[in-house]
C-alpha positions as CSV (number, residue, x, y, z in Angstrom):
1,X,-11.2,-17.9,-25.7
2,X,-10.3,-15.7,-23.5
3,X,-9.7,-18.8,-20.4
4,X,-7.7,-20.2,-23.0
5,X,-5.2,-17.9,-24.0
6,X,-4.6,-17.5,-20.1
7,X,-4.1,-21.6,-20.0
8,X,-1.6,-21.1,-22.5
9,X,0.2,-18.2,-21.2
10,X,1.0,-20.2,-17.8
11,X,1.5,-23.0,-19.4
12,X,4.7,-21.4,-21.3
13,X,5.6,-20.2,-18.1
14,X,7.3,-23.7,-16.8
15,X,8.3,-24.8,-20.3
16,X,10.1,-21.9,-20.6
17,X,12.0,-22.0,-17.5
18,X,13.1,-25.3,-17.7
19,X,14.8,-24.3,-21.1
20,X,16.1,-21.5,-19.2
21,X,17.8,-24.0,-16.5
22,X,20.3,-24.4,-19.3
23,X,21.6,-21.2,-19.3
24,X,21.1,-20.2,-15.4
25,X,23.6,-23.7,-15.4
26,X,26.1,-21.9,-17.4
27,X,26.2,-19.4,-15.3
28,X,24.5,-19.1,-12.1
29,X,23.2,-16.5,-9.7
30,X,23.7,-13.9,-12.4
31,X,21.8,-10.9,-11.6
32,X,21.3,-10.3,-15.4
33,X,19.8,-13.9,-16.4
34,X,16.8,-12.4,-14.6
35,X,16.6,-9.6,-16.8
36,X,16.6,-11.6,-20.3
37,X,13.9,-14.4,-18.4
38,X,11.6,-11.3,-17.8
39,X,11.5,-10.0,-20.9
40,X,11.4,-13.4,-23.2
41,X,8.0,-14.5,-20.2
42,X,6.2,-11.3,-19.9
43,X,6.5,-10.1,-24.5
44,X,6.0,-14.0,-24.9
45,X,3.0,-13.8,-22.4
46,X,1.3,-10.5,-23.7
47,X,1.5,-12.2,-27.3
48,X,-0.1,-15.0,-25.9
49,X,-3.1,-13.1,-24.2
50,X,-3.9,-10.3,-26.8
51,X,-2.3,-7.9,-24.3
52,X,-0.9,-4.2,-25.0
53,X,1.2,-2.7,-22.2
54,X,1.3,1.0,-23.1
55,X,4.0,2.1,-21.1
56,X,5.2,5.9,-20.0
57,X,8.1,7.2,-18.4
58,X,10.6,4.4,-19.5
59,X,13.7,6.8,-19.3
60,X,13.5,7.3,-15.2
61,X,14.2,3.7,-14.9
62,X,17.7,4.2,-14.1
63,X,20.4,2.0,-15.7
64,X,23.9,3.2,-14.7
65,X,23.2,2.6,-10.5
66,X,21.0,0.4,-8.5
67,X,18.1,1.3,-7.2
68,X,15.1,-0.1,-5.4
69,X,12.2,-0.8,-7.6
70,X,9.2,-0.8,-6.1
71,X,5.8,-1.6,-8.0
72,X,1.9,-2.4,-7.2
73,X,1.3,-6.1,-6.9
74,X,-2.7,-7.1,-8.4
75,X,-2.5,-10.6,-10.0
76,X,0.3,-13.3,-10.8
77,X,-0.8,-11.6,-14.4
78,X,1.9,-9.0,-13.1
79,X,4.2,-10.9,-14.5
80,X,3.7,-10.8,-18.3
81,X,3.4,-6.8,-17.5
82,X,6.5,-6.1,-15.6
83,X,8.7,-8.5,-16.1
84,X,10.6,-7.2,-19.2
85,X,11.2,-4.0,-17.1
86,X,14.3,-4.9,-14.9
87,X,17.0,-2.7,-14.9
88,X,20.2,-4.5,-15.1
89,X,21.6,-6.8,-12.2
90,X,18.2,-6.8,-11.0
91,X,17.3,-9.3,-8.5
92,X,13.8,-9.8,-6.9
93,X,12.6,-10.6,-4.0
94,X,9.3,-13.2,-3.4
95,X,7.9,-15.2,-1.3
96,X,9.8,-18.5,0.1
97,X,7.0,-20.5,-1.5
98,X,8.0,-19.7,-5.3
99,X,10.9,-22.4,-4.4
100,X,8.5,-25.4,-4.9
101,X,7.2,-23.9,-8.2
102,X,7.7,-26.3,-10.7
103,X,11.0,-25.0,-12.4
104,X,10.4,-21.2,-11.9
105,X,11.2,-21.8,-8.3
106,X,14.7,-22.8,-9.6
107,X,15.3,-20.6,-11.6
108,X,14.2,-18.0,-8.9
109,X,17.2,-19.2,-7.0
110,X,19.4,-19.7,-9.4
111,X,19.2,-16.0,-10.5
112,X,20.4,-15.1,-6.9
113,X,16.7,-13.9,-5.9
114,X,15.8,-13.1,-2.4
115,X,12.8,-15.3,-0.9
116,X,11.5,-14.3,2.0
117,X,9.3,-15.8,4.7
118,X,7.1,-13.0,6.3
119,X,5.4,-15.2,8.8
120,X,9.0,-15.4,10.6
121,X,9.6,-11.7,10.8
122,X,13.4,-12.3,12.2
123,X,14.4,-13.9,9.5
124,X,12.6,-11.4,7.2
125,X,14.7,-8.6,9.1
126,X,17.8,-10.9,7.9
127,X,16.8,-11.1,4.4
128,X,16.6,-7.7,4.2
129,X,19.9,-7.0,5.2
130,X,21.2,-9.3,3.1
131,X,19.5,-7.5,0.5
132,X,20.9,-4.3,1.3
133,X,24.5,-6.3,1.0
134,X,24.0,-7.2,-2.4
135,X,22.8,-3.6,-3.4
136,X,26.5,-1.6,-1.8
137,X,28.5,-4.9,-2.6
138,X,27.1,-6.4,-5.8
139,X,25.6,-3.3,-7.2
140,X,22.7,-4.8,-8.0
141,X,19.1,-3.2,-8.5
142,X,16.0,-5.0,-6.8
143,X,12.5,-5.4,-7.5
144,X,10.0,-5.8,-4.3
145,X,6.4,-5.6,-4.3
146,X,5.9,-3.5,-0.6
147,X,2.3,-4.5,-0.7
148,X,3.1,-7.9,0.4
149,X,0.2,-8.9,-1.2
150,X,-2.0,-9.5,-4.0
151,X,-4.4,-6.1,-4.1
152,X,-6.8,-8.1,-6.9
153,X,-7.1,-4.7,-8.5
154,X,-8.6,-2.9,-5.6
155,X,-6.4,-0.4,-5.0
156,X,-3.0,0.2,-3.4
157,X,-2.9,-1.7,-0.2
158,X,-0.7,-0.1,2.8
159,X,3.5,-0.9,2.5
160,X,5.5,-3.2,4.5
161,X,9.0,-1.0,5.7
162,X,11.6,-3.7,4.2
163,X,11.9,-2.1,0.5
164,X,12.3,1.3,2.2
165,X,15.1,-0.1,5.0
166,X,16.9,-1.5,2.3
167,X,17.3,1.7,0.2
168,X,17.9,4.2,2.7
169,X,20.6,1.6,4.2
170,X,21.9,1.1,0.8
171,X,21.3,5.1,-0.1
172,X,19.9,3.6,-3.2
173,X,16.8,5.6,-5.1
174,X,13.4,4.1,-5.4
175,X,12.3,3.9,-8.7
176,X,7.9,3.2,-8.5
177,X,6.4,1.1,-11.0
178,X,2.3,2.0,-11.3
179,X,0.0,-0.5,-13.4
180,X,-3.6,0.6,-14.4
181,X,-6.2,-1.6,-12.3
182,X,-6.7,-4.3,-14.4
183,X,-8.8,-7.7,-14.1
184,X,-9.0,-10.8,-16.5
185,X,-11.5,-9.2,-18.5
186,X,-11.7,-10.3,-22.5
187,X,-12.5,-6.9,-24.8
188,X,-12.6,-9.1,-27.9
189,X,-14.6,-12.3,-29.1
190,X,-11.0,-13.7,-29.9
191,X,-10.3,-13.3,-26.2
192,X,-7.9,-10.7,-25.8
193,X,-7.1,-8.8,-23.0
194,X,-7.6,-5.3,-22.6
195,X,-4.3,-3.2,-22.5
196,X,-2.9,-2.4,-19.2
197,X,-1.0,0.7,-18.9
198,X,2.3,1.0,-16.8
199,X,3.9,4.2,-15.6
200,X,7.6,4.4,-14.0
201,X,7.4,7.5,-11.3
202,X,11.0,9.1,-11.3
203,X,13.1,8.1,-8.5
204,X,13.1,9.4,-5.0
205,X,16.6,9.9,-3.4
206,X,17.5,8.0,0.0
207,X,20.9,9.7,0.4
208,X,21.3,11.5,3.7
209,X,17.7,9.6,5.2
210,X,18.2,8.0,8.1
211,X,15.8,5.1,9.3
212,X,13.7,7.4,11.1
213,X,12.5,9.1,7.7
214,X,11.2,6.0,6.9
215,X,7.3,7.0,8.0
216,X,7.7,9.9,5.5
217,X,9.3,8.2,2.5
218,X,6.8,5.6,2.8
219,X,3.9,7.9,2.7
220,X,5.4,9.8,0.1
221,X,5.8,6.8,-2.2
222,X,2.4,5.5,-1.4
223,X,0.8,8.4,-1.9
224,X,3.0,9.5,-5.6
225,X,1.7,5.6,-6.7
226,X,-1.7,6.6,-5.1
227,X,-2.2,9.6,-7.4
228,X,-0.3,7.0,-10.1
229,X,-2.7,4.4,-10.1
230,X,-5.9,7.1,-9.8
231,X,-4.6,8.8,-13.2
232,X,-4.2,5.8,-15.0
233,X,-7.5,4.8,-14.3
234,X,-9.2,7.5,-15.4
């Protein structure tokens, strides 16, 4: 059952996008179409796999300025977990491969997300900066996942600078999003998931930081998730 329900959550995933292409049409590269998209796949996807998402510290997300959001990447399953927690004019920024995902790769673009090719490190130093544009121009909020990486649940994997750039060159706080270490697991002969719980660290000021206190903001955001992820799995 439990192989199932995860068939059927993915398989929403496309369907819903390409209804979504309507709207994205109406108005494109709107920050916020990502926002409604990520709540409607990841409340539509929990339903789908028997998932709770406990979630703590909801009101430090802010919602009246931008801010870099920064959160622990395990399984695609992230998703259905953190998807619905966007701030406004949120864009995201993923991997250039996304793009020839059936449908969700257009509607990645269309929302005015950031992909990014890390194997061509120049042009991921441009991205970047075109991501700190859109954060001082646009005031728009974005969602990286500084791992890089998939951890698969085993733990919090060192950061790559580009989130922490970005904010201090923006003066933008980073907001950290923490989910439990979770697997694909079934807790239930009806195949549903156990719950994963999320916790949103309050956000760490980059005004006055210079990009030689990048070292220390990195550690001390690795290390506040560290202690994050260690709690919630206890």
């Amino acid at each position: 059952m439990g192989r199932l329900r995860a068939v059927l959550a993915w398989l929403l995933v496309p369907l819903v996008c390409l209804l979504a292409l309507l709207g994205y049409a109406v108005r494109p590269f709107n920050p916020d179409n990502n926002r409604i998209l990520g709540r409607i796949l990841a409340r539509l996807g929990r339903r789908v796999l028997g998932m709770e998402r406990p979630l703590e510290g909801a009101g430090n997300m802010p919602t009246d300025r931008p801010t870099v959001v920064i959160a622990n990447h395990q399984h695609n399953d992230d998703l259905f977990i953190m998807a619905d927690l966007l701030p406004p004019r949120t864009v995201t920024v993923g991997k250039a491969a996304l793009a020839w995902v059936p449908f969700f790769g257009q509607v990645f673009w269309l929302g005015g997300n950031v992909m990014i090719d890390r194997s061509r490190s120049h042009k991921a130093v441009a991205v970047m900066q075109a991501t700190t544009e859109a954060i001082t121009r646009d005031s728009k909020s974005v969602w990286i996942f500084p791992e890089g990486t998939r951890s698969k649940g085993r733990g919090l994997q060192p950061f790559k600078k580009g989130a922490f750039y970005a904010a201090i060159a923006a003066g933008a706080p980073i907001t950290m999003v923490v989910a439990s270490p979770y697997n694909h697991a079934c807790h239930s002969r009806t195949g549903r998931r156990a719950p994963v719980r999320v916790r949103i660290l309050a956000p760490v000021e980059t005004a006055g930081l210079t990009n030689g206190d990048i070292p220390d903001l990195m550690e001390r955001c690795h290390r506040q998730m560290r202690e994050a992820l260690a709690d919630l799995a206890s």
